[in-house]
One Martini backbone bead per residue (centre of mass of N, CA, C, O) as a GRO file, in nm:
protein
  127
    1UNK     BB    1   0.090   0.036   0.030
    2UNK     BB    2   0.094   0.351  -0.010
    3UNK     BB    3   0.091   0.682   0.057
    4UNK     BB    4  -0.132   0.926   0.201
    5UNK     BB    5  -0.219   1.213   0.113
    6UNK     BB    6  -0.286   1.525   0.191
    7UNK     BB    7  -0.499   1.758   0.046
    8UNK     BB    8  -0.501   2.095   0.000
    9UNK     BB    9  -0.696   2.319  -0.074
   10UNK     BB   10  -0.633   2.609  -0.240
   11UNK     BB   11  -0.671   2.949  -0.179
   12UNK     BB   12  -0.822   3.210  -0.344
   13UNK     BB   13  -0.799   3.473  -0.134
   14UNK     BB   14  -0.994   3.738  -0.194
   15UNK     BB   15  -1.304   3.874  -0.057
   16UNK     BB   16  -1.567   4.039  -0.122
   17UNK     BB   17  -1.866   4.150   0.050
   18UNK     BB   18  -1.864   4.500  -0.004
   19UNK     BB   19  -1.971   4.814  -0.089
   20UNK     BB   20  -1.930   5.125  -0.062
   21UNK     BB   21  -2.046   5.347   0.153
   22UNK     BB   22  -2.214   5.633   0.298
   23UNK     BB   23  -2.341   5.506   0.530
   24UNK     BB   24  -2.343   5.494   0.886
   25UNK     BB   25  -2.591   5.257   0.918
   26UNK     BB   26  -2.392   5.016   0.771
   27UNK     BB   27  -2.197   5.023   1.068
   28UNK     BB   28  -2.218   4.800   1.321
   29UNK     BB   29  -1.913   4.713   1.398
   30UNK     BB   30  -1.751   4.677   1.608
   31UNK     BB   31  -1.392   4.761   1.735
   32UNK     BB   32  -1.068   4.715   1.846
   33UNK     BB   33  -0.756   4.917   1.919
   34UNK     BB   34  -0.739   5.208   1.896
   35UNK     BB   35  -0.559   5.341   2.091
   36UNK     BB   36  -0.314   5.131   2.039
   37UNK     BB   37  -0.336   5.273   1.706
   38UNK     BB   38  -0.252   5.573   1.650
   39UNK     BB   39  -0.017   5.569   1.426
   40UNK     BB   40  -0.189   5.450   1.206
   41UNK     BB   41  -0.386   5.712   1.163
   42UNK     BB   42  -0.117   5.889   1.105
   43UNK     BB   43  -0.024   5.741   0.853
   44UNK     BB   44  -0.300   5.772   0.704
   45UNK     BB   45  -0.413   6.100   0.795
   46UNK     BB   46  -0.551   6.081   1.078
   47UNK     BB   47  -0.768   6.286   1.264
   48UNK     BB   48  -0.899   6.479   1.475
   49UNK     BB   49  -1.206   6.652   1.319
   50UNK     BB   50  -1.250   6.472   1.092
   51UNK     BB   51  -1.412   6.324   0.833
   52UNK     BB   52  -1.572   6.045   0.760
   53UNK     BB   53  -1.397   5.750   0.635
   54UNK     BB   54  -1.452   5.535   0.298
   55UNK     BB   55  -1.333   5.239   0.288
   56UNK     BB   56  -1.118   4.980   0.230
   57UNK     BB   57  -1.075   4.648   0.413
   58UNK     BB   58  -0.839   4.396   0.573
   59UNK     BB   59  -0.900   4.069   0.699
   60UNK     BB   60  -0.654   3.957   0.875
   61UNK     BB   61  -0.518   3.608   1.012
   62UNK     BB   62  -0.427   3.542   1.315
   63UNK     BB   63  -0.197   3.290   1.381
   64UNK     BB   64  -0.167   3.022   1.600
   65UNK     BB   65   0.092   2.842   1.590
   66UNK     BB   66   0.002   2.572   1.807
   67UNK     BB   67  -0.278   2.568   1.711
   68UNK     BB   68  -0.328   2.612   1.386
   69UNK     BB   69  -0.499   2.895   1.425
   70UNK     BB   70  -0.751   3.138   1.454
   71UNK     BB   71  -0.695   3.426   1.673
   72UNK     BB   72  -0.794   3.669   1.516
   73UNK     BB   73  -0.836   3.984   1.354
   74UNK     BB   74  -0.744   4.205   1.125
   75UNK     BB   75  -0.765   4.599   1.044
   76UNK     BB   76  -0.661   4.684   0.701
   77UNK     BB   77  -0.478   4.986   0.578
   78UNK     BB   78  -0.218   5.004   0.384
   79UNK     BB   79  -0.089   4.770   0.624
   80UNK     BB   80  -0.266   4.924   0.874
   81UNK     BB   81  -0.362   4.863   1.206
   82UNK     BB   82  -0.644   4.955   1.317
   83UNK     BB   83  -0.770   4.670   1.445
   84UNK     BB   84  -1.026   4.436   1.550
   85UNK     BB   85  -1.208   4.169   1.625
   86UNK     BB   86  -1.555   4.073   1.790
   87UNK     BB   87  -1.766   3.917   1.951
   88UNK     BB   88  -1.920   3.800   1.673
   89UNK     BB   89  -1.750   3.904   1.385
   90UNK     BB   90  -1.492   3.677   1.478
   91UNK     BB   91  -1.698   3.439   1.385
   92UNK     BB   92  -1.807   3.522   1.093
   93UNK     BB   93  -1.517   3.546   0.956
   94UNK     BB   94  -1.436   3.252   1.018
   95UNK     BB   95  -1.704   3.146   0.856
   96UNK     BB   96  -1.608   3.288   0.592
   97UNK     BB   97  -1.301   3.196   0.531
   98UNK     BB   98  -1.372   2.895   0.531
   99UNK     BB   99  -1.615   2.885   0.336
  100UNK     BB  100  -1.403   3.038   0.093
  101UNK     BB  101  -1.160   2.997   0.095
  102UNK     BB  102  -0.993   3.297   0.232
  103UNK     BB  103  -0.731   3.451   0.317
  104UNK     BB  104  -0.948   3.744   0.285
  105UNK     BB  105  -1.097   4.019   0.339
  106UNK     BB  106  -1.284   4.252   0.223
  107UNK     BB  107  -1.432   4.545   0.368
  108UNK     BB  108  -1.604   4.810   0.461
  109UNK     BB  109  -1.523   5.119   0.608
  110UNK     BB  110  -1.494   5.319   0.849
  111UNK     BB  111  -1.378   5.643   1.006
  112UNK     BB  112  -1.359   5.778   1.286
  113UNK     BB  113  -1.426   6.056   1.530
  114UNK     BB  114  -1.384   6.052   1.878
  115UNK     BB  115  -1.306   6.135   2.164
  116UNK     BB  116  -1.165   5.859   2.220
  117UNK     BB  117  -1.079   5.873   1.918
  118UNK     BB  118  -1.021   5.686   1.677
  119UNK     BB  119  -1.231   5.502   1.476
  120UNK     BB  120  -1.350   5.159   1.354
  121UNK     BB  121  -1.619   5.069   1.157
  122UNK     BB  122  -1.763   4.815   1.011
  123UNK     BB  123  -1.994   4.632   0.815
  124UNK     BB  124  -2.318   4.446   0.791
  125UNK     BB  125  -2.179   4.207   0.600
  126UNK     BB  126  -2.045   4.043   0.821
  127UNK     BB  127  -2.267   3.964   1.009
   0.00000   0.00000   0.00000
């Protein structure tokens, strides 16, 4: 008897979730990680008292090495991590990336000014 491989599907690569919108009640996700993120938004060049900014954002997942599982989910924009998924829709993120076998996700965010500073969130095509 041969010895059997186990072949592994290939990943499709990125997926767009939803187009942008410009309507901020379109955008009901919150995400964590704003405060200590503030460096992103300076190199982004979004700073407190601009007005809400629409984009497209990716979802990469941070696997834990030990568990060789999706630890996070990271949301980049242009590189630069403005945030993190919290659950319910880090659990909804991870079961669309194993749904479509796909690498990252694209979805639409808002970047918003608020008190406590900049903040990102997510489109509610993701929930």
């Amino acid at each position: 008897m041969w010895p059997f491989r186990r072949r592994d599907v290939p990943k499709v690569g990125t997926i767009t979730l939803a187009d942008v919108t410009t309507s901020e009640a379109d955008y009901t996700v919150f995400s964590v990680g704003q405060s200590r993120l503030g460096a992103s938004f300076t190199a982004l060049g979004f700073v407190n008292d601009d007005p809400p900014r629409f984009e497209l954002a990716s979802l990469v997942p941070v696997i834990d090495p030990a568990m060789k599982s999706i630890a996070d989910i990271e949301i980049r924009i242009d590189g630069y991590v403005v945030g993190y998924l919290r659950p319910p829709a880090l659990n909804s993120a991870i079961d669309l990336l194993e749904t479509h076998r796909a690498e990252s996700l694209r979805v639409p965010v808002v970047l918003l000014s608020t008190p406590a500073g900049a903040e990102v969130r997510v489109h509610s095509a993701l929930s």
